[in-house]
N, C-alpha and C positions, 0 to 999 in steps of 0.2 A: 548610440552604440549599436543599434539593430534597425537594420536595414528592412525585416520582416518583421513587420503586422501589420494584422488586421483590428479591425476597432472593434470594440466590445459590443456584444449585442445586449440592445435595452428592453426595459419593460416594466412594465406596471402592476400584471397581475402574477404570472407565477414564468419557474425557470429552468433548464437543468442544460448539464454540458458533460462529455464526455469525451472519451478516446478515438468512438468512431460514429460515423454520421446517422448509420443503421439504430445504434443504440439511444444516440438523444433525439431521435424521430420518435421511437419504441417513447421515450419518457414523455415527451410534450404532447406525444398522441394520450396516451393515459391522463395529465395534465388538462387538455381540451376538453376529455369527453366526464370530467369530473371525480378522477381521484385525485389523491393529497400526492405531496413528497414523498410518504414512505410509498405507495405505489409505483408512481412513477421510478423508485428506485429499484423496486424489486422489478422493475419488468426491464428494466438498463441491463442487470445485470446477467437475467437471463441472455438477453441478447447476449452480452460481450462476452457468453462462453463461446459462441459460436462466430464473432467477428474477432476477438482476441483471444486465440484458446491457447495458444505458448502461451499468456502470461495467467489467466483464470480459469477456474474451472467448478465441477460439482464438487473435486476431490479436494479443493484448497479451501483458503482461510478465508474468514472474508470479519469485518469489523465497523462500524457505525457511529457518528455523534450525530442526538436528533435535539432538534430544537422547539419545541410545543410553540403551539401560539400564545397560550401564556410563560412565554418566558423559561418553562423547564428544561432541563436539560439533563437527559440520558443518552448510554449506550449501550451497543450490544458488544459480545466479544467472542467471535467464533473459531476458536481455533483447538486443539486436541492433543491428546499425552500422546507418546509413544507408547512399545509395546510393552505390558505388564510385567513379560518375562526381560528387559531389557536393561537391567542391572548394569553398574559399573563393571561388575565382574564377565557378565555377557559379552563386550569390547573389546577388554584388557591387552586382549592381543593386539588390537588394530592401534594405529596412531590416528585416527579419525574415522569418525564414521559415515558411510560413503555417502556422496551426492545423488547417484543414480541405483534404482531400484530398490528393492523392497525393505532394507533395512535403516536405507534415510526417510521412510514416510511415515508420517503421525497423524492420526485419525484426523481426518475434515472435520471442520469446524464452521465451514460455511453453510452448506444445509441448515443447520442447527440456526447458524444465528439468522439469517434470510425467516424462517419460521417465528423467531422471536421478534421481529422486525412486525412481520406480516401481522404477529398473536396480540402485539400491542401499537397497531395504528391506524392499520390498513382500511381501506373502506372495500375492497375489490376481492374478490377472489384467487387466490394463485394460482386455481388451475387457469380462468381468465385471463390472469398477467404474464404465464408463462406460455397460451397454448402461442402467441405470435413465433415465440421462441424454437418451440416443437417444431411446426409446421416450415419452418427456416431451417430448419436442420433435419429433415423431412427432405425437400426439396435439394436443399446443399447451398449454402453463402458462397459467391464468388470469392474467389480469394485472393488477402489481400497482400500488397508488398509485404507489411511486417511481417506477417505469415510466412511469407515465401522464407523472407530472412530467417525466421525463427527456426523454419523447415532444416533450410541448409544447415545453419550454426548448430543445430541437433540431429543431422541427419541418418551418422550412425547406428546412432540409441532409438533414435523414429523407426529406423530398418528394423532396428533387433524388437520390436515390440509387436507382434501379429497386427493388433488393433487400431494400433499408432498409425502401421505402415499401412495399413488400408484404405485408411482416410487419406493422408498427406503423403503417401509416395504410391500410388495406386499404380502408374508403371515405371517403378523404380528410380524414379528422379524425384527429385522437389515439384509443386504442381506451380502453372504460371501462373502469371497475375491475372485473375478476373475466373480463373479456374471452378468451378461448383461443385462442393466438394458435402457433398451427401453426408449423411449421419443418421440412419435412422435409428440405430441405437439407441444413440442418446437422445432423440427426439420422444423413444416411448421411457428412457429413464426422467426424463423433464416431466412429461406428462405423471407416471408413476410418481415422481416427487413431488408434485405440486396437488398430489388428492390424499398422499397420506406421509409425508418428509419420518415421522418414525420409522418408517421401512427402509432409511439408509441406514439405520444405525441400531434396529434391533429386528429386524425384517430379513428377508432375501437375502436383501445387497449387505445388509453387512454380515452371514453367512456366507457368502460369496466371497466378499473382500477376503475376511479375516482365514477362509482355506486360501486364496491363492497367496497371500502373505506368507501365511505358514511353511507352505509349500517351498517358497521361496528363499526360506530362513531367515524374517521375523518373526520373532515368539511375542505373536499378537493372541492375545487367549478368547476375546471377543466381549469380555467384559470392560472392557477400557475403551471400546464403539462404544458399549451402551452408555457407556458414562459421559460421553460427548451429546445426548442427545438431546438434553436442554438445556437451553441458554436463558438465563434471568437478564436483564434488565441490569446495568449498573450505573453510580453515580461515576461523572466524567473528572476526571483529574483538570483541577486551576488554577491557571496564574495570571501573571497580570502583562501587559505590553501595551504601553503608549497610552494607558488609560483606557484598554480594552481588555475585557477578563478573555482570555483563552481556552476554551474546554478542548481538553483534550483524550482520548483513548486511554484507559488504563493498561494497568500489566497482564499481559508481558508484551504490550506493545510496548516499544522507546515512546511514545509519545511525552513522556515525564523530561527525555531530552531534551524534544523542542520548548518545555516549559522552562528547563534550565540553562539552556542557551539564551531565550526570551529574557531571565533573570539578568543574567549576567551583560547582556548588552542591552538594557531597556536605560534610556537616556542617555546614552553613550552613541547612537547615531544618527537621530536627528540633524544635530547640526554641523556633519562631517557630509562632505561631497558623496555624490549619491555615487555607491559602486567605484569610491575612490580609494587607495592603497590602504588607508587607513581604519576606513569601517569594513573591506575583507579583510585583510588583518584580524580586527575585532573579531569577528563572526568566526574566521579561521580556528583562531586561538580558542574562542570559547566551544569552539567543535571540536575539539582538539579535547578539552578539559571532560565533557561529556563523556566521548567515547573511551578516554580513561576511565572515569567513574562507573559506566558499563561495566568494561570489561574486569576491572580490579572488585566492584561489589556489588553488580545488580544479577538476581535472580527473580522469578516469576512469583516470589511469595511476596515481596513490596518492604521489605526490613533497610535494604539496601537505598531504594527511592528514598527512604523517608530522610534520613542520613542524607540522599544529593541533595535534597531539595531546603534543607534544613537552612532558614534566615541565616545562623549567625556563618555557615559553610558558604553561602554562594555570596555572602559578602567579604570573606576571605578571600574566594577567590577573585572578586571583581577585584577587589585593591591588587592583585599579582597583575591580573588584564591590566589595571592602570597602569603599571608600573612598566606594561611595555614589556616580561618579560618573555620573549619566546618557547614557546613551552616547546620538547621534546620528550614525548612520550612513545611508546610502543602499542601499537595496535593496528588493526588493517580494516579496510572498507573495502566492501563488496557490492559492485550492480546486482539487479534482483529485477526479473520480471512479473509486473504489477499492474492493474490498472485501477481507476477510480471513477468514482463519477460524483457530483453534486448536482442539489436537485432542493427549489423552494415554491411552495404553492401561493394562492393568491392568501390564505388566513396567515401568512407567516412562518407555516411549520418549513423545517429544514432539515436537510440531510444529506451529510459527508460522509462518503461511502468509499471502502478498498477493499479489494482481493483480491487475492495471488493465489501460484500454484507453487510456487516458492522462486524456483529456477525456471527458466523456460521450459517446458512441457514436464514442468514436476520434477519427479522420478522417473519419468519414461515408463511407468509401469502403468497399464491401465487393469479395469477389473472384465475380463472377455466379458464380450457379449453385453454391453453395458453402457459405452464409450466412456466412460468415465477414469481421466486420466488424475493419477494420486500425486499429493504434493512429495516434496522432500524438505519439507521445513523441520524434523529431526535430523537432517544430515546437516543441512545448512545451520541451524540453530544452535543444538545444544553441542558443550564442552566434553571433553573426556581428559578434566580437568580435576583431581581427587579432591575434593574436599571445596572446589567452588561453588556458589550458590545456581551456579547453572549448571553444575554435572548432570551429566545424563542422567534419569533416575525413573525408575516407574510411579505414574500419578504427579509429576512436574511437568510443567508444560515448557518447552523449550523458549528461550528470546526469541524477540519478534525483532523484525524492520518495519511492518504495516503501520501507520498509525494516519489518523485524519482529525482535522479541527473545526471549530466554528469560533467563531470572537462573536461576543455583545458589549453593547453599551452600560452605563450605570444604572440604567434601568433596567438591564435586561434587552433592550431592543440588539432585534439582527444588526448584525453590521456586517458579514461578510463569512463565507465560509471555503474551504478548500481541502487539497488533497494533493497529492504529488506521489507516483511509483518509482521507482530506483536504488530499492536497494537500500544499504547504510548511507545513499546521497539523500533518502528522502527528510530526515530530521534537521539536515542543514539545508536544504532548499526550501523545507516549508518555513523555516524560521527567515528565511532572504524573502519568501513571500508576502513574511508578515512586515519586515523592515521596508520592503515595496509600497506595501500599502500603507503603512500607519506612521510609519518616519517620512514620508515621502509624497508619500499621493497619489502612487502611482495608480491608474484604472489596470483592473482587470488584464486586460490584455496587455498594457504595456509590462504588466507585473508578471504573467507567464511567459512570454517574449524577450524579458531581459536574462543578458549574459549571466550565467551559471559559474561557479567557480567547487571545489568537492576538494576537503581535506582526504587524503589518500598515507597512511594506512587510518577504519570502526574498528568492528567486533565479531562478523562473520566467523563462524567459528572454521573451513576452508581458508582463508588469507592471514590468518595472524601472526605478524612479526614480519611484515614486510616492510621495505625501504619506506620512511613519509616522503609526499611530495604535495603540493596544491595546487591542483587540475584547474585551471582555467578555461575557458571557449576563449575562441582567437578575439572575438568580439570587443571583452575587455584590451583597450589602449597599452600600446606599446609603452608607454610611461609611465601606468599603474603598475603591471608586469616586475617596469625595470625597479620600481620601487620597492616592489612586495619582495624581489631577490634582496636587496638592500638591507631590509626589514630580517633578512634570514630564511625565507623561504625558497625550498627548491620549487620552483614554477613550473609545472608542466603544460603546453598549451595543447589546447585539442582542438576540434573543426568548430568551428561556428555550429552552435546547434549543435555542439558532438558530445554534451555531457551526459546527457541521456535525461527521462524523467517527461511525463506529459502533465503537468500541473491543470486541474481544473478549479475555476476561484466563481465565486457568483458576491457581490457587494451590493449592499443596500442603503440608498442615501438616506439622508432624514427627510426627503421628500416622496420617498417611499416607493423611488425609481427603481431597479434591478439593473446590478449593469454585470455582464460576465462573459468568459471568455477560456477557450481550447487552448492548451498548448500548439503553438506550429509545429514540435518536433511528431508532433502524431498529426492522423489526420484528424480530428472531434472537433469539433466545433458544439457552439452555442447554442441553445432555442429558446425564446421568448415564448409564452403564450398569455397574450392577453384578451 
């Protein structure tokens, strides 16, 4: 069905992949000269503010599942309330609240967890792991296609933002490819964050943030930064797929989705043709039942999960899956700019890593003098919805899209970990990642390589109540297609490679090989280091 791959890149001792080539150089160099996983990751991410900065930043979310060499398994969960003063009554007037600037964004949460990362694994320094970082945005990263795209598709909002427009439209256009695009801004806010990260959130910078928000008219009071400003350590949400337990991200990521999807199609596609009418159906339907159960009762306190997730419920609903009946429910999915990265050392530790800015360059709103561009994951996330478990509310953390996993074995051993950006696509593309690998076989790369399919309308709180349809790449066979309409479904086709999403997977044999592999839709690739 795909024409494009490349073969997975192997290895013995340790591993990581990402979005773009600068960042998993940045990891495997860390890797070489003797940090763990969590290093290695923390220094990925700094880079892909500055190679990927539409889709991550200081100002975004960012979230974690780590894997100890004995077998433990935690996470981190960085992401932050809206404004204190941001009552349902605050709204009332509006029918949503906005995607761009100051009143769709909600305190960063990645600083925060990046530090909790760092507080509990690290062997390396952060000013160490991020000055490569500095010194690259210092200088300026040439820049790259996505960028350009990112530029244009926001070009507007990049105009109207002084800081925005500095860096990425410096003479009034989008900049070309290969362009060096300076930052020394944020080059000393990286440095500044990486000798004392409390300084974004009850320091300076979050004086700074919390008046130009004000300014701007969010009623951000400055006590709801500080309350972002440490991240504990959590236990990872699990379940089970193919005889492999799955840790997943807690609330208020959906990660509970992919374990619910996991639920409902676990031994139901094994033995159906791989990527044939029948097991997307399956997966369709059961993405389908998910992002109902979202949006009708999950909120970020976890009352709602517990009720999805509930044995004698998802086995209700698989007998309905069996029965073949076509579900039609009401909800919408939305893309989302995101990246990830995965990253495992030669002792075993591991670590499946995502952040976003929500939207492509956030909010458009940066904090002057700073570079630091703020997400909009309160415009994008929460309802203004009276009496839903998601309303908007002061000290509620809005729904998420991020979520990342790892699978082990019965013992506990690695077996494989990953991550996938895009939006409401990424809960049903990481669950097609896991039926890749563990129904199937597939390696790494053929598992990020293969044809995409995305039920259309999640839960975005922007698109809800739009037409359903089921987005396919052109990839998937005109047979399977004509089937799936058969089946009841409106089939939409989109370009090869048009679904969007850069998956990074790394998989560990029982011979203790590494085998792992970049998305082609980006450019990231692989690196071994043994």
């Amino acid at each position: 069905m795909n024409s494009v791959q490349r073969p997975p890149t192997l290895s013995t001792g340790g591993m990581v992949s990402s979005s773009h080539p600068a960042a998993s150089f940045a990891g495997a160099r860390v890797l070489a000269d003797g940090g763990n996983a969590i290093d290695a990751t923390l220094a990925m991410a700094a880079i892909t503010w500055l190679t990927l900065p539409g889709q991550c930043g200081i100002g975004g979310d960012a979230f974690a599942v780590v894997r100890e060499p004995d077998g433990r398994v935690w996470t981190v969960n960085g992401s932050g309330f809206g404004p204190d003063g941001g009552t349902p009554d605050f709204y009332r007037e509006r029918s949503g609240i906005p995607i761009d600037g100051a009143l769709g964004v909600a305190v960063p949460g990645a600083p925060a967890a990046l530090a909790a990362l760092h507080a509990h694994g690290a062997r390396t320094a952060l000013t160490q792991l991020w000055e490569p970082a500095a010194r690259m945005a210092d200088h300026g990263v040439p820049c790259s296609a996505k960028t350009v795209t990112d530029v244009r598709e926001a070009f507007d909002a990049v105009r109207a933002d002084a800081d925005l427009a500095a860096v990425y439209t410096p003479s009034g256009v989008p900049p070309a490819v290969g362009q060096r695009l300076p930052q020394p801004d944020l080059a000393r806010t990286i440095r500044r964050l990486a000798a004392a990260p409390e300084w974004f959130y009850t320091g300076e910078f979050a004086e700074r943030a919390v008046a130009v928000l004000r300014a701007a008219g969010a009623p951000f009071t400055g006590d709801e930064w500080a309350a972002g400003a440490v991240v504990a350590p959590e236990a990872a949400l699990t379940g089970g797929y193919a005889g492999a337990t799955i840790h997943q991200t807690p609330l208020p990521t959906p990660g509970w989705m992919v374990l619910q999807q996991a639920a409902l199609c676990d031994g139901a596609l094994g033995e159906t043709p791989w990527l044939g009418a029948e097991a997307i159906d399956r997966m369709a339907r059961a993405a389908r039942l998910a992002f109902h159960d979202r949006f009708e009762l999950c909120g970020s306190d976890g009352s709602g999960v517990r009720e999805v997730l509930d044995p004698r419920r998802i086995a209700e609903q698989r007998r309905a899956l069996d029965a073949s009946a076509q579900q039609r429910l009401s909800f919408s999915v939305a893309g989302g700019d995101t990246t990830c990265t995965v990253a495992v050392d030669a002792d075993g530790r591991a670590v499946s890593f995502i952040h976003s800015l929500g939207f492509t360059f956030g909010a458009k709103t940066t904090v002057p003098g700073t570079g630091v561009v703020l997400n909009n994951r309160l415009g994008r996330g929460a309802y203004l919805i009276p009496g839903h478990p998601n309303e908007v509310a002061p000290r509620r953390k809005p729904l998420h899209t991020l979520n990342a996993w790892i699978a082990t074995g019965t013992d506990g051993e690695l077996l494989a970990l990953g991550a996938i950006p895009g939006g409401d696509g990424q809960v049903q593309w990481n669950m097609q990642l896991l039926s890749h690998l563990f129904d199937h076989g597939l390696d790494p790369a053929e598992a990020v390589s293969a044809p995409r399919f995305t039920v259309f309308p999640g839960s975005d709180a922007d698109v809800i109540g739009q037409p359903d349809e089921l987005r396919v790449e052109a990839t998937i066979p005109d047979d399977v297609r004509t089937r799936l309409r058969d089946m009841g479904h409106r089939v939409v086709v989109q370009p090869a490679f048009g679904a969007g999403g850069s998956a990074q997977v790394i998989r560990r044999d029982p011979r203790g090989v590494l085998s792992g592999a970049a998305d082609p839709r980006q450019e990231g690739i692989a690196i071994g280091v043994d």
